[in-house]
PDB file of N, H, CA, C and O in Angstrom:
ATOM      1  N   UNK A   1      -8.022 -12.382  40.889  1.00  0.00           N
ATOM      2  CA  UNK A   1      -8.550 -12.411  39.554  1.00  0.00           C
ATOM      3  C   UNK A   1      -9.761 -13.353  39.522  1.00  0.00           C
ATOM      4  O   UNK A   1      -9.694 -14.438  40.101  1.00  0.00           O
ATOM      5  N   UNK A   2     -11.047 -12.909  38.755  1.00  0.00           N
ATOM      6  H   UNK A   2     -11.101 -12.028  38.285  1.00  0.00           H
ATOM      7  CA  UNK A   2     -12.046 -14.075  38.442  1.00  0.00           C
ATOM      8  C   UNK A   2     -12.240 -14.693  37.461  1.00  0.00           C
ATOM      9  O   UNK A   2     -11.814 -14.277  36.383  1.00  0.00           O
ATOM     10  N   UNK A   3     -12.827 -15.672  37.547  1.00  0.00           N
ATOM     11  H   UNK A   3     -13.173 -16.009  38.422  1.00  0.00           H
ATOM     12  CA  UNK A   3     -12.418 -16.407  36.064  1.00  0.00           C
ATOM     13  C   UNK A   3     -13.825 -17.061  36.004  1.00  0.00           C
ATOM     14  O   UNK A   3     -14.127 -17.679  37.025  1.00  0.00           O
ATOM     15  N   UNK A   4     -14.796 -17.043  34.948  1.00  0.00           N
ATOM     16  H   UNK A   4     -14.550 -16.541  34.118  1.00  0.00           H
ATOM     17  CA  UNK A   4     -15.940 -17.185  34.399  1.00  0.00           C
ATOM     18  C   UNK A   4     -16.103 -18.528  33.788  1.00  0.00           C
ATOM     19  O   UNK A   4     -15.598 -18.892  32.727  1.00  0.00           O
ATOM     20  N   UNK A   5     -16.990 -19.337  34.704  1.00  0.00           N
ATOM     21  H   UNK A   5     -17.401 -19.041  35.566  1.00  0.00           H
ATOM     22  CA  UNK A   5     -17.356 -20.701  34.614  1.00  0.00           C
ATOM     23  C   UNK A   5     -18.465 -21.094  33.403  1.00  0.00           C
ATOM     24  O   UNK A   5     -18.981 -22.211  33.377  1.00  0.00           O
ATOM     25  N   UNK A   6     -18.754 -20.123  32.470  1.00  0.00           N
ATOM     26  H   UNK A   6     -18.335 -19.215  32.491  1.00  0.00           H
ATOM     27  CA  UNK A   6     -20.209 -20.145  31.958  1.00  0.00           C
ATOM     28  C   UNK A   6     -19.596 -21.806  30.893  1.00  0.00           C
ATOM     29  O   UNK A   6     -19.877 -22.960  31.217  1.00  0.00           O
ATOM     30  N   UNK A   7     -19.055 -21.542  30.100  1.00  0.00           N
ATOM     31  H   UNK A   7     -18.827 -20.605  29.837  1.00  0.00           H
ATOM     32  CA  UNK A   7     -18.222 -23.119  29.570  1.00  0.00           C
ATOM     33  C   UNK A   7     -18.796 -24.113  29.901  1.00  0.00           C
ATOM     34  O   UNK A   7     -19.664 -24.837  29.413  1.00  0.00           O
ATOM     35  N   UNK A   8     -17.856 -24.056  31.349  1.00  0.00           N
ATOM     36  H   UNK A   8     -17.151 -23.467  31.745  1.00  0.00           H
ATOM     37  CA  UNK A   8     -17.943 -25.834  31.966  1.00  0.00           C
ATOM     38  C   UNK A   8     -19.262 -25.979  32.720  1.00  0.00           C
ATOM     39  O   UNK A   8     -19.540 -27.019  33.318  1.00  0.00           O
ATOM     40  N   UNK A   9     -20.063 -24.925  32.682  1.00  0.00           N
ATOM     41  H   UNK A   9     -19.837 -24.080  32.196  1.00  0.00           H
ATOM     42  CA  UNK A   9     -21.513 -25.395  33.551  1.00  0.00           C
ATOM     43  C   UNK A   9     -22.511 -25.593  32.262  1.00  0.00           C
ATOM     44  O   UNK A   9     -23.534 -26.243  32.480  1.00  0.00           O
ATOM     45  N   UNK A  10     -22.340 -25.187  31.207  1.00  0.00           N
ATOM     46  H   UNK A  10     -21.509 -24.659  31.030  1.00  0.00           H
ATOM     47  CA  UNK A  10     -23.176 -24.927  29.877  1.00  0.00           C
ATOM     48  C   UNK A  10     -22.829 -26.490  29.510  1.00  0.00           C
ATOM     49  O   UNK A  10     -23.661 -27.369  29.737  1.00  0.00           O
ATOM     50  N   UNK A  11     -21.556 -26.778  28.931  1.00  0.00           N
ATOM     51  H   UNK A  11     -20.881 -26.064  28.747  1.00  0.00           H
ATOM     52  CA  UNK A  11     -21.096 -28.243  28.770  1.00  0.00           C
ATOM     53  C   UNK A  11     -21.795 -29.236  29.686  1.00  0.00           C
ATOM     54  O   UNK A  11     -22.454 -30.128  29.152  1.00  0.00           O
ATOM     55  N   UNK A  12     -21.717 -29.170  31.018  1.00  0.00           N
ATOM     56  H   UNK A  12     -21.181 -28.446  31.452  1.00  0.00           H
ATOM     57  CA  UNK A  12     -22.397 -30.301  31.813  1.00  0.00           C
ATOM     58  C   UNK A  12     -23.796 -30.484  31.429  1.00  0.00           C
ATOM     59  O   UNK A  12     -24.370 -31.573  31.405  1.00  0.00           O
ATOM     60  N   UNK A  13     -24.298 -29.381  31.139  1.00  0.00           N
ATOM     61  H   UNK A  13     -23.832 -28.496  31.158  1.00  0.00           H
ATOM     62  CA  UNK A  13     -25.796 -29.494  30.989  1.00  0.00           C
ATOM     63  C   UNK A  13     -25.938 -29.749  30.242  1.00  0.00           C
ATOM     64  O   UNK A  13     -27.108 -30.129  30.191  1.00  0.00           O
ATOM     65  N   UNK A  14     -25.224 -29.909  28.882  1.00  0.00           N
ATOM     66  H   UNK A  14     -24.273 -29.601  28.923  1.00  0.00           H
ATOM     67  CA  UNK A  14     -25.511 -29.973  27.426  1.00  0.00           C
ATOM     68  C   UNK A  14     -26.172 -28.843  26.924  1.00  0.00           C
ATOM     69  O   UNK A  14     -27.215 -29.147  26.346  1.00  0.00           O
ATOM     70  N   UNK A  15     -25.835 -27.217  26.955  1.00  0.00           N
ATOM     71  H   UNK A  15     -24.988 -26.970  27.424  1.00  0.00           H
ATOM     72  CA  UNK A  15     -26.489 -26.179  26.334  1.00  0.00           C
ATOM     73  C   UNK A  15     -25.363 -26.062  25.195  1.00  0.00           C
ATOM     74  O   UNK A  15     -24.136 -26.152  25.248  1.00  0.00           O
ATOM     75  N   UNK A  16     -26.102 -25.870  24.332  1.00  0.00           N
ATOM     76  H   UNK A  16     -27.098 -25.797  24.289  1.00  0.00           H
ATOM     77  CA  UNK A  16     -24.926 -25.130  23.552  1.00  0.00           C
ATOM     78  C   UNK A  16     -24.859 -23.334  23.677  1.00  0.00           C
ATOM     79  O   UNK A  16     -25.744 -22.712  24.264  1.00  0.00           O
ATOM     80  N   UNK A  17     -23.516 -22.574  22.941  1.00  0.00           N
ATOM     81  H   UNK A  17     -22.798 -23.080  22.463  1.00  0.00           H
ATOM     82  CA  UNK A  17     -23.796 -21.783  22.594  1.00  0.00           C
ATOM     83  C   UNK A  17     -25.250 -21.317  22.145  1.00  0.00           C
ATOM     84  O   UNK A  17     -25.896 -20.449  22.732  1.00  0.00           O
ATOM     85  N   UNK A  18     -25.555 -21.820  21.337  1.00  0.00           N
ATOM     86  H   UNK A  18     -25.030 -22.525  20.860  1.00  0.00           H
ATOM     87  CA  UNK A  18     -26.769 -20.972  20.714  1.00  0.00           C
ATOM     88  C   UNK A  18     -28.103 -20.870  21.599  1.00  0.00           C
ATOM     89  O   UNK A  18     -28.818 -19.888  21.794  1.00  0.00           O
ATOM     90  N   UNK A  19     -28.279 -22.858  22.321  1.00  0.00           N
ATOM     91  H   UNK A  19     -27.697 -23.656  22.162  1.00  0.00           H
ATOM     92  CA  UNK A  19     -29.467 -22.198  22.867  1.00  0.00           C
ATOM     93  C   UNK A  19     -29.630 -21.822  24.231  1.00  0.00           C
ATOM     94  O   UNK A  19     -30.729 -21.860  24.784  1.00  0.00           O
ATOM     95  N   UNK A  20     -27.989 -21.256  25.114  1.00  0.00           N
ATOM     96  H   UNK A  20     -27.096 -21.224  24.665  1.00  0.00           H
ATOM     97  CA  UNK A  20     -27.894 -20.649  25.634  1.00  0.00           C
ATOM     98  C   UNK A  20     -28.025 -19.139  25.918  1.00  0.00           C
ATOM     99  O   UNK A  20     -28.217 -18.457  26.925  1.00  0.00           O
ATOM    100  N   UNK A  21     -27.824 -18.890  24.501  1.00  0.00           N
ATOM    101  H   UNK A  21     -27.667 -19.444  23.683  1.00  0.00           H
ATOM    102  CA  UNK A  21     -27.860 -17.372  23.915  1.00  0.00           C
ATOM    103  C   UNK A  21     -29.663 -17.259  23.818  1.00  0.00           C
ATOM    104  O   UNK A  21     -30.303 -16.428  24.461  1.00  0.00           O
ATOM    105  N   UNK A  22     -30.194 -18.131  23.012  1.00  0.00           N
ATOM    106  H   UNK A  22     -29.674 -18.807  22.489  1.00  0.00           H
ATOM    107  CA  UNK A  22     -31.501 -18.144  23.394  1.00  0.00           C
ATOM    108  C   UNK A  22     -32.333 -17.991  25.080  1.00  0.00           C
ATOM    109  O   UNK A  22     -32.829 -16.986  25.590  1.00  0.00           O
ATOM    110  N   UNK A  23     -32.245 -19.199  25.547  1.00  0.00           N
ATOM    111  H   UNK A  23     -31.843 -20.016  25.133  1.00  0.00           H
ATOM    112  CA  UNK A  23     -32.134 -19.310  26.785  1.00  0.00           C
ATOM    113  C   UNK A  23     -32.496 -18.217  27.739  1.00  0.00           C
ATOM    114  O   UNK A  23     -33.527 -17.856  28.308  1.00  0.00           O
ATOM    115  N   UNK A  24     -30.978 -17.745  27.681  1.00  0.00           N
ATOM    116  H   UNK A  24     -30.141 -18.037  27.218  1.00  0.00           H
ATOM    117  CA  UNK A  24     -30.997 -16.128  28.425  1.00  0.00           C
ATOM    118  C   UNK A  24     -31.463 -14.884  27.792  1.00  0.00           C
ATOM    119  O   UNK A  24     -31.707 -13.849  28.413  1.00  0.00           O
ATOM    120  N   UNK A  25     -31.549 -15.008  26.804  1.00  0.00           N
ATOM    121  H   UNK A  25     -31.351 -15.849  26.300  1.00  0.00           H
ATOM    122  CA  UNK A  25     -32.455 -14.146  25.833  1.00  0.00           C
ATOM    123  C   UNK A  25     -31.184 -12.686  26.039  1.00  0.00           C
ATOM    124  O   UNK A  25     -31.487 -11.656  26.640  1.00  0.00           O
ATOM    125  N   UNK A  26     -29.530 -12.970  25.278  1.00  0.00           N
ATOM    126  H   UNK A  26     -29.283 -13.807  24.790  1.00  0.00           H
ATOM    127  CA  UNK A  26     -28.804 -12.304  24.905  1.00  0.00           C
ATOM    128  C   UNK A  26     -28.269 -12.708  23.764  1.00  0.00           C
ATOM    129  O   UNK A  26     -28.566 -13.842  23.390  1.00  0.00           O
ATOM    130  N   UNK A  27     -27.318 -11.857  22.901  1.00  0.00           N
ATOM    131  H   UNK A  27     -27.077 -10.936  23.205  1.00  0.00           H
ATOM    132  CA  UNK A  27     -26.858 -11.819  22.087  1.00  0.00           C
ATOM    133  C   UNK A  27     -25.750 -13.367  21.911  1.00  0.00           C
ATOM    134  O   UNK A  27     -25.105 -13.808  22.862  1.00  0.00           O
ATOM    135  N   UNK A  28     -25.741 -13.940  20.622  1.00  0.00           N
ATOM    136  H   UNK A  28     -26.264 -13.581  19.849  1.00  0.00           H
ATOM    137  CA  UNK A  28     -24.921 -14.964  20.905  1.00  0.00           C
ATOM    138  C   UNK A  28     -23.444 -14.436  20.785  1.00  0.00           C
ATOM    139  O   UNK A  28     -22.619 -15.016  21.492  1.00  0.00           O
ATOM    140  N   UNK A  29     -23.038 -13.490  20.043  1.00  0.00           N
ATOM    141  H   UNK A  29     -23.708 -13.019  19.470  1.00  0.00           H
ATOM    142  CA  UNK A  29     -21.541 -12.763  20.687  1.00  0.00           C
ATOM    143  C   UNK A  29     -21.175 -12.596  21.971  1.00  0.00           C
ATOM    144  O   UNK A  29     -20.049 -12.796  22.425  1.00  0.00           O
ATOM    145  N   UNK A  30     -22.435 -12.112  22.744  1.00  0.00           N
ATOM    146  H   UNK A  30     -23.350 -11.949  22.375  1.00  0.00           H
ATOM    147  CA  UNK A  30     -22.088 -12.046  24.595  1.00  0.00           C
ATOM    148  C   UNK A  30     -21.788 -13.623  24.980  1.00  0.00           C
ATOM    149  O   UNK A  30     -20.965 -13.843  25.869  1.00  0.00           O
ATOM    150  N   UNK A  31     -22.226 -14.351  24.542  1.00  0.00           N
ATOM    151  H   UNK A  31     -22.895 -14.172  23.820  1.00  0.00           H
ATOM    152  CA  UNK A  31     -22.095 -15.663  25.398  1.00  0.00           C
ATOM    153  C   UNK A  31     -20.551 -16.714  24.390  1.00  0.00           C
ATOM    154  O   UNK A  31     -19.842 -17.657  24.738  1.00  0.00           O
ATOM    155  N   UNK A  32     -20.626 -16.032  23.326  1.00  0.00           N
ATOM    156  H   UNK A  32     -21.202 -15.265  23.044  1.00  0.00           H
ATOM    157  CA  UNK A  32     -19.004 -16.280  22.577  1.00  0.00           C
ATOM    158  C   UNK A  32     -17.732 -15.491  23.458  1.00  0.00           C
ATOM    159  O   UNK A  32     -16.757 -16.072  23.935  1.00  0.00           O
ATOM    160  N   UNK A  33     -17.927 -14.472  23.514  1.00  0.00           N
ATOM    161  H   UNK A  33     -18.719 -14.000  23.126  1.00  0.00           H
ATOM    162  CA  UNK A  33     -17.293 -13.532  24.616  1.00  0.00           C
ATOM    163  C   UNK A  33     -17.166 -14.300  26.138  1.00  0.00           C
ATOM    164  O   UNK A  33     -16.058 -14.244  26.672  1.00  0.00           O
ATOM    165  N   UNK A  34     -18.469 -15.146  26.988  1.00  0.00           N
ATOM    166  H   UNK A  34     -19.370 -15.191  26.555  1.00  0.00           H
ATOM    167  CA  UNK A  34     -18.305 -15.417  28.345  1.00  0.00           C
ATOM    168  C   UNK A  34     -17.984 -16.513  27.742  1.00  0.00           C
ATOM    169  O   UNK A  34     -18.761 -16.457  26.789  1.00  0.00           O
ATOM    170  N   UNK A  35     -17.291 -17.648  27.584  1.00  0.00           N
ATOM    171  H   UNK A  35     -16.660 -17.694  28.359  1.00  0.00           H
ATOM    172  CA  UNK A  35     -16.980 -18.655  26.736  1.00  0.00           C
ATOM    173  C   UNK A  35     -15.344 -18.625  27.068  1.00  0.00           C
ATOM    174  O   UNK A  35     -14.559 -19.177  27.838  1.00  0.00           O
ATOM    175  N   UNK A  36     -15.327 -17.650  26.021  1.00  0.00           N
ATOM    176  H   UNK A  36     -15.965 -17.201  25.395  1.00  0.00           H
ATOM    177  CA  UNK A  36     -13.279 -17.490  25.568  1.00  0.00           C
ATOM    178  C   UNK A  36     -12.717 -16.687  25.780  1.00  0.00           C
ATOM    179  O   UNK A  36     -11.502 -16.859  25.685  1.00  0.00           O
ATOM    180  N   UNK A  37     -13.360 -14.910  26.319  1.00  0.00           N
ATOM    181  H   UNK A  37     -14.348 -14.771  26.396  1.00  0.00           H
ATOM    182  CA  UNK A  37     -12.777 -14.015  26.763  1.00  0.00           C
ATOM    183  C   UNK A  37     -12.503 -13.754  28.169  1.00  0.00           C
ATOM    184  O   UNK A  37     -13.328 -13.338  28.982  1.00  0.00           O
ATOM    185  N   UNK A  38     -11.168 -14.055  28.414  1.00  0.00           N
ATOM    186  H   UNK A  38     -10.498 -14.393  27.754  1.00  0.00           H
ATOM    187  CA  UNK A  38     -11.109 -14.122  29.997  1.00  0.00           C
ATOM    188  C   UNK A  38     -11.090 -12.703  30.522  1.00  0.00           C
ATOM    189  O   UNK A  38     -11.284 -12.461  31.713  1.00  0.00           O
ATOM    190  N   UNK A  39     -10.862 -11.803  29.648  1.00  0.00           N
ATOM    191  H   UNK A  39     -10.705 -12.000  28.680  1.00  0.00           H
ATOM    192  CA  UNK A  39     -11.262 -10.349  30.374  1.00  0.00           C
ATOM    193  C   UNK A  39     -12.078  -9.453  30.618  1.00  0.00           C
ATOM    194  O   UNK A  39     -12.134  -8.404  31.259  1.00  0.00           O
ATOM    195  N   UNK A  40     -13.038 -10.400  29.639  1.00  0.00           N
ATOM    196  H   UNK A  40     -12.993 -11.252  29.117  1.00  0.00           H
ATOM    197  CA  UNK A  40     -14.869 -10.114  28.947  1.00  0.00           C
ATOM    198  C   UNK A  40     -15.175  -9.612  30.715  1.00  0.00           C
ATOM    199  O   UNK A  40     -14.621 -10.106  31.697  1.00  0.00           O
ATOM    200  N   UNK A  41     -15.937  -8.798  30.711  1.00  0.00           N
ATOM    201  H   UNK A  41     -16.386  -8.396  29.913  1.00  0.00           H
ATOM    202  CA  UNK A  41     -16.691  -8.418  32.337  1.00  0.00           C
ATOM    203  C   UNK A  41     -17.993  -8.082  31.719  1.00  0.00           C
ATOM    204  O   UNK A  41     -18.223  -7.063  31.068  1.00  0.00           O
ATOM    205  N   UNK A  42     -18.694  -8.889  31.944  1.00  0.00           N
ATOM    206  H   UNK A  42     -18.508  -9.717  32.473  1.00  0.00           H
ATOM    207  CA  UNK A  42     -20.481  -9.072  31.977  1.00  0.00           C
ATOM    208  C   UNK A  42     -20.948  -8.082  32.605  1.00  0.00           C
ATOM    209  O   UNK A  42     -20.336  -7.731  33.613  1.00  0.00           O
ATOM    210  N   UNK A  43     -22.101  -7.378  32.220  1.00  0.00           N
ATOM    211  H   UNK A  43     -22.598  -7.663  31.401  1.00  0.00           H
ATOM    212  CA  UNK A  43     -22.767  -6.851  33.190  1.00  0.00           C
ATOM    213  C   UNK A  43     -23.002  -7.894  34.034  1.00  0.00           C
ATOM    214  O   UNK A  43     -22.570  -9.019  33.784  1.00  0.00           O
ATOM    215  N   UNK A  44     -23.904  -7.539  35.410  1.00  0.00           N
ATOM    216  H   UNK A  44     -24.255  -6.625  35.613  1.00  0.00           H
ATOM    217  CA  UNK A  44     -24.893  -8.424  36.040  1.00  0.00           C
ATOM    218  C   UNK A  44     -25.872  -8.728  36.049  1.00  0.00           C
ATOM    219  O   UNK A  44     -26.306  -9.685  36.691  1.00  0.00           O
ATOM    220  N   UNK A  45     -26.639  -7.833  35.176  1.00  0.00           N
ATOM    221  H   UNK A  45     -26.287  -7.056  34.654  1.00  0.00           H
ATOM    222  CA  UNK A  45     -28.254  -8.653  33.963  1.00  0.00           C
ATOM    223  C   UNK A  45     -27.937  -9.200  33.607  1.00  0.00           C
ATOM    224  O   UNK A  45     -28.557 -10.245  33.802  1.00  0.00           O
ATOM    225  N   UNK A  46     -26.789  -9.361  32.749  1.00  0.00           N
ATOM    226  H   UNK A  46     -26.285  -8.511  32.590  1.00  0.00           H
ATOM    227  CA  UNK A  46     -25.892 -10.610  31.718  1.00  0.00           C
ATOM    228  C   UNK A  46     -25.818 -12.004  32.888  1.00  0.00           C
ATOM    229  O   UNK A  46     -26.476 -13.042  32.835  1.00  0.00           O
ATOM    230  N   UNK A  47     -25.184 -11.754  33.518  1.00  0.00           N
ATOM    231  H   UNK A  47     -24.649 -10.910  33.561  1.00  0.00           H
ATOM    232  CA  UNK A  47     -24.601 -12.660  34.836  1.00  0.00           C
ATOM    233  C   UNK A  47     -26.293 -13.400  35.029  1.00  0.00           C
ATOM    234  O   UNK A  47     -26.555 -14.522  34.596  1.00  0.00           O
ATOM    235  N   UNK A  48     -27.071 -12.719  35.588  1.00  0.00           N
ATOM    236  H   UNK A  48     -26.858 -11.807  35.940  1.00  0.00           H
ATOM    237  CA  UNK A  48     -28.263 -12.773  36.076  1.00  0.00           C
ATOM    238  C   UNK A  48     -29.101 -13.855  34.626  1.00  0.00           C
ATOM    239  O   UNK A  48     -29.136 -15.085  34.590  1.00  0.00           O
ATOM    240  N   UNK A  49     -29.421 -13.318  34.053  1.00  0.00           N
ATOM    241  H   UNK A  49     -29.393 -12.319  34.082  1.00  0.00           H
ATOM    242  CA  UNK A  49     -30.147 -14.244  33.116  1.00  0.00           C
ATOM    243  C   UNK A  49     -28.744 -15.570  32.508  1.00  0.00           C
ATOM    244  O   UNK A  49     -29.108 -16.404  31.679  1.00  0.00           O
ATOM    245  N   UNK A  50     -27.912 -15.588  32.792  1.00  0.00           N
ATOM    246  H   UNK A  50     -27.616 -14.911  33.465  1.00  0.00           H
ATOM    247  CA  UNK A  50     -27.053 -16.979  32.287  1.00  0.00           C
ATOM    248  C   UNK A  50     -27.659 -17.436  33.829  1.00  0.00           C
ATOM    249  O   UNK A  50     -28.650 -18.121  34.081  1.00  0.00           O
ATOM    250  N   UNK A  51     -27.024 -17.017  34.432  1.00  0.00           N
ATOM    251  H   UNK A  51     -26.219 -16.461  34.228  1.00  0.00           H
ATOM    252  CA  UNK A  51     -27.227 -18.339  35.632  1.00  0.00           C
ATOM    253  C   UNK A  51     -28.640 -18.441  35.571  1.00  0.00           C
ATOM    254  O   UNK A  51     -28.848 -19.652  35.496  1.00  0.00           O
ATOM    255  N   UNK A  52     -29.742 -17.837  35.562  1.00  0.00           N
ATOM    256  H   UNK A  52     -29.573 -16.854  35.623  1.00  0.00           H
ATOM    257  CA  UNK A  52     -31.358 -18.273  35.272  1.00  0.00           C
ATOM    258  C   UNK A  52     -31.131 -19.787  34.446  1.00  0.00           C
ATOM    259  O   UNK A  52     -31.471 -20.930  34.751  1.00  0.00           O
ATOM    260  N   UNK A  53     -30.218 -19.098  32.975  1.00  0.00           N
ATOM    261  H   UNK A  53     -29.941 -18.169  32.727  1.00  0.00           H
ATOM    262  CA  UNK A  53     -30.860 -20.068  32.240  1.00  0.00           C
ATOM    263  C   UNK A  53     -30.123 -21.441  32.335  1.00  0.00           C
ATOM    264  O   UNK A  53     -30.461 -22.551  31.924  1.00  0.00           O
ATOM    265  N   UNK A  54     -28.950 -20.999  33.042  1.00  0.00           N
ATOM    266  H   UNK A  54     -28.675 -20.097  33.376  1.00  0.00           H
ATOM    267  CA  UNK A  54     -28.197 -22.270  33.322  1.00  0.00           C
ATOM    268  C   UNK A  54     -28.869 -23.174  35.027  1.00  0.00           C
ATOM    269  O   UNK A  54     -28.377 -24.088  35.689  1.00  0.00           O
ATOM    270  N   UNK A  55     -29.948 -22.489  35.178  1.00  0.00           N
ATOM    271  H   UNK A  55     -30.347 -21.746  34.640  1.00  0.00           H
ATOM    272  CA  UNK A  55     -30.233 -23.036  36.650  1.00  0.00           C
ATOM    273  C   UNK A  55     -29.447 -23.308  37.814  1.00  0.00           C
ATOM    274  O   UNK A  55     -29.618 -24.176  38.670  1.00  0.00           O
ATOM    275  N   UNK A  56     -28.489 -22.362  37.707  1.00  0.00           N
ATOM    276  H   UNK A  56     -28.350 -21.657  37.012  1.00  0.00           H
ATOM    277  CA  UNK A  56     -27.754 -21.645  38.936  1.00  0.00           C
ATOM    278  C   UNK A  56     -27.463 -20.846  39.588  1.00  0.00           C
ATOM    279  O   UNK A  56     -28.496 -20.180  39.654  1.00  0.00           O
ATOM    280  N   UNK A  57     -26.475 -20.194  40.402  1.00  0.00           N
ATOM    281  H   UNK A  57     -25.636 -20.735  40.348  1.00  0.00           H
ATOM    282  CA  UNK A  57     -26.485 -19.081  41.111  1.00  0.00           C
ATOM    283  C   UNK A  57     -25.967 -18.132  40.316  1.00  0.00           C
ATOM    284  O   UNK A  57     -25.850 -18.658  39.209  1.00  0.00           O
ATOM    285  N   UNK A  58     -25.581 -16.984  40.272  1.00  0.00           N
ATOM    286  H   UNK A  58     -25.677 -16.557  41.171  1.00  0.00           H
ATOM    287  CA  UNK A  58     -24.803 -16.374  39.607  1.00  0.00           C
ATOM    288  C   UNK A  58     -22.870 -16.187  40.675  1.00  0.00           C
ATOM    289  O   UNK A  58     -21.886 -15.694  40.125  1.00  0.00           O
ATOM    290  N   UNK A  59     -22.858 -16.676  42.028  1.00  0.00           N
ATOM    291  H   UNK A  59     -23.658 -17.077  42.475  1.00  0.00           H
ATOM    292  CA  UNK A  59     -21.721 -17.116  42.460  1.00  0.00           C
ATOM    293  C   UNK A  59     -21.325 -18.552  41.626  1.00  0.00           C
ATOM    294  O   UNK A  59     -20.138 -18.676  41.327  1.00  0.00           O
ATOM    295  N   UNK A  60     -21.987 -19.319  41.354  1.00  0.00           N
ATOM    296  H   UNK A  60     -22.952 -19.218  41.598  1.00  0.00           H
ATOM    297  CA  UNK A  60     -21.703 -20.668  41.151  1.00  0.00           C
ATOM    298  C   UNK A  60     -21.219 -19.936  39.526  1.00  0.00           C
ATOM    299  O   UNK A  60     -20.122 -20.487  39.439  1.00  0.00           O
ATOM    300  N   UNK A  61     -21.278 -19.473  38.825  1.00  0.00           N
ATOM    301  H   UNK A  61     -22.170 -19.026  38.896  1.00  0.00           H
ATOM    302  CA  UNK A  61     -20.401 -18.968  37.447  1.00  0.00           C
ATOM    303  C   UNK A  61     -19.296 -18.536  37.955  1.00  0.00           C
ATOM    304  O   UNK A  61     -18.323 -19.006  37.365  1.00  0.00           O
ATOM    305  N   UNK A  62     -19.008 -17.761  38.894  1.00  0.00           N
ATOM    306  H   UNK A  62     -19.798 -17.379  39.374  1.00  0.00           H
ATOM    307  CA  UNK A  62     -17.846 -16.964  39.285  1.00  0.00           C
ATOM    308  C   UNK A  62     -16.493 -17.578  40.076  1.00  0.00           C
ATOM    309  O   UNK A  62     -16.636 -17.473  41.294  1.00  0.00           O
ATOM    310  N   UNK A  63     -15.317 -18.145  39.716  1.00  0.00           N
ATOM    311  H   UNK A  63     -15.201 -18.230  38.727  1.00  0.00           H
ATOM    312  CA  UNK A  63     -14.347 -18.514  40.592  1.00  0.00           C
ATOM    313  C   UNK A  63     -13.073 -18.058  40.522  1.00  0.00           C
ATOM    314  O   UNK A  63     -12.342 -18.098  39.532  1.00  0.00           O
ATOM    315  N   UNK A  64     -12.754 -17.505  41.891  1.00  0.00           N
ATOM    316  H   UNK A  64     -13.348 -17.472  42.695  1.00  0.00           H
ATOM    317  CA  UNK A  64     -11.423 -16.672  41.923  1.00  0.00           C
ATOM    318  C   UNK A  64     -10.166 -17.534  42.112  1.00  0.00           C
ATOM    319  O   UNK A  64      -9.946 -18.503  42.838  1.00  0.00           O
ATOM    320  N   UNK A  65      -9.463 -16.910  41.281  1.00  0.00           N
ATOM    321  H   UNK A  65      -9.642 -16.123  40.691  1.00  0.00           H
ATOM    322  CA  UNK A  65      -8.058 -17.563  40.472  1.00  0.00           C
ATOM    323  C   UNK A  65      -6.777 -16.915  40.869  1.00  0.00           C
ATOM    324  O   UNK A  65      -6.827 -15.691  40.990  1.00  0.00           O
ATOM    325  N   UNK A  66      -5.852 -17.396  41.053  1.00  0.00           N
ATOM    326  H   UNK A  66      -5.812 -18.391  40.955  1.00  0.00           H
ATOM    327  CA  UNK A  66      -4.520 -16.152  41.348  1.00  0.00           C
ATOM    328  C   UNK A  66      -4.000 -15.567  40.388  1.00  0.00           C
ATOM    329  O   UNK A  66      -4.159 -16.037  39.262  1.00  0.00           O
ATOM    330  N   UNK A  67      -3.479 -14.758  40.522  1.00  0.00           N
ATOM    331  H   UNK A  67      -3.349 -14.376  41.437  1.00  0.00           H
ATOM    332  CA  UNK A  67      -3.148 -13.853  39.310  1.00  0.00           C
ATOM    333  C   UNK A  67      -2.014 -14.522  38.286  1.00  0.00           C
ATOM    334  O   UNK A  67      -1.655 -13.911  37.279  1.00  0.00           O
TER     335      UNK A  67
END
């Protein structure tokens, strides 16, 4: 199972929601969704512009969890 880091890398940096949603230039529901929905599945444009705007990889969002 994977489990979506966008949270705790957004928090370290101090982004919020919103000007993360800015940021990556998506909807702020998509990034309410990568946040709290653990079953939410992003595209990988989605994936792709968070980690841009979070200045990381798009592996470094992603960590596999046991079921």
């Amino acid at each position: 199972m994977v489990k979506l880091k966008v949270k705790e890398i957004a928090e370290k940096k101090g982004i919020s929601m919103g000007k993360l949603s800015r940021l990556a230039d998506i909807d702020r529901n998509t990034v309410k969704k990568l946040y709290n929905d653990g079953r939410y599945s992003p595209t990988i444009d989605t994936l792709h512009r968070v980690a841009r705007a979070l200045g990381v990889t798009v592996a470094d969002l992603i960590e596999e969890v046991d079921d």
